[in-house]
C-alpha angles and dihedrals in degrees: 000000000000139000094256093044095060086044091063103038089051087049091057089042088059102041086050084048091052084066097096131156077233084063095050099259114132116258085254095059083038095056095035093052088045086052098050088043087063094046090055101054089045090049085061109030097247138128147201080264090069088061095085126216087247103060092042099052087040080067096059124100145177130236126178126219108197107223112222087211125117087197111018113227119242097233084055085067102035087052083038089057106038095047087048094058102038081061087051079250132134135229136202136164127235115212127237122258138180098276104042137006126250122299136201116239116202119200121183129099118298106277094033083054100057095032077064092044095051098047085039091057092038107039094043079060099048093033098054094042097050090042088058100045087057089056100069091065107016102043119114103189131344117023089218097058099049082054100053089045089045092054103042093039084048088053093053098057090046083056090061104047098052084044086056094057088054099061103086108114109234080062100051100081088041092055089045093053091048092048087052096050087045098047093042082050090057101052103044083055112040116045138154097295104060081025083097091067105048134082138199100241094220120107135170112217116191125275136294114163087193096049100043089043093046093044093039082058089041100057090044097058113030115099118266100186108134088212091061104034107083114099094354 
């Protein structure tokens, strides 16, 4: 097989591949793309290995979301962070500065990018809501507290219920490959002399039973269609 050949086949592998339920396809077209994609690469006695470091970190790419926070909440980076990686994205903060507030960088491949974009803008909004509401009733101490366990708690459940979607095998080398291009992003960009003005988004706040327990339930029951979450 030629070059060009390989070029192309590996051209139609990743754009199957790209046919994700993260993207909003169904779990069917999901399956059914990840098993051409196979087939493909079997046809022609290729692998995930033939798609190099290099052409799938050249597909990564940034976007920014502005915080309209003086002071960001700790639950904003720890939802920030979970949706990000359950997408095999990657989030930082940028901090604050005289001349603008803190802003959220996310880091994945494109469609990964602005999947995280749209459940970021739309979960803050129904979690915090929801969190709120139960803490008229369920909070133990400060109001603020409950709110910050509800939501993270909340965040994590939601984690793990996008990760279990990824476990399917045909889908495992696909999601190494893309934590290796994101992560290799990340470090040629970002190095020790702009380090000083990012942050992990992941925070601990201090601890509320009722909130982790409420949002934990939270997270594993509210819907997470993408057909039915806006403006939900």
């Amino acid at each position: 097989m030629t070059s060009v050949d390989v070029e192309s086949v590996l051209r139609k592998v990743k754009a199957l591949l790209s046919k994700t339920e993260d993207a909003g396809c169904t779990a069917e077209e999901a399956g059914a793309a990840a098993e051409k994609a196979r087939e493909l690469l079997d046809e022609h006695n290729l692998s995930m290995g033939d798609i190099t470091p290099e052409e799938m970190k050249s597909q990564v790419e940034e976007d920014i979301v502005p915080l309209d926070y003086d002071r960001v909440p700790l639950w904003v980076g720890n939802l920030a962070n979970n949706i990000a990686l359950a997408f095999d994205c990657k989030c930082i903060k940028l901090r604050a500065n005289k001349y603008s507030k803190s802003k959220l960088l996310f880091i994945g491949f494109p469609v990964d990018v602005q999947t995280v974009i749209h459940f970021f803008a739309v979960l803050q909004v129904r979690f915090y809501n929801e969190a709120e509401k139960q803490a008229k009733t369920n909070a133990r101490g400060h109001r603020r507290i409950y709110i910050n366990n509800f939501i993270c708690a909340a965040a994590r459940a939601v984690y793990d219920r996008l990760y279990a979607l990824k476990k399917r095998e045909e889908v495992r080398t696909l999601i190494i490959r893309k934590d290796e291009a994101v992560k290799a992003y990340v470090e040629s960009k970002f190095n020790e002399e702009n380090g000083n003005e990012l942050e992990q988004t992941y925070s601990h706040a201090k601890h509320d039973d009722n909130g982790s327990v409420d949002g934990h339930h939270y997270g594993k029951t509210c819907d997470l269609n993408l057909n039915n979450i806006a403006g939900k």
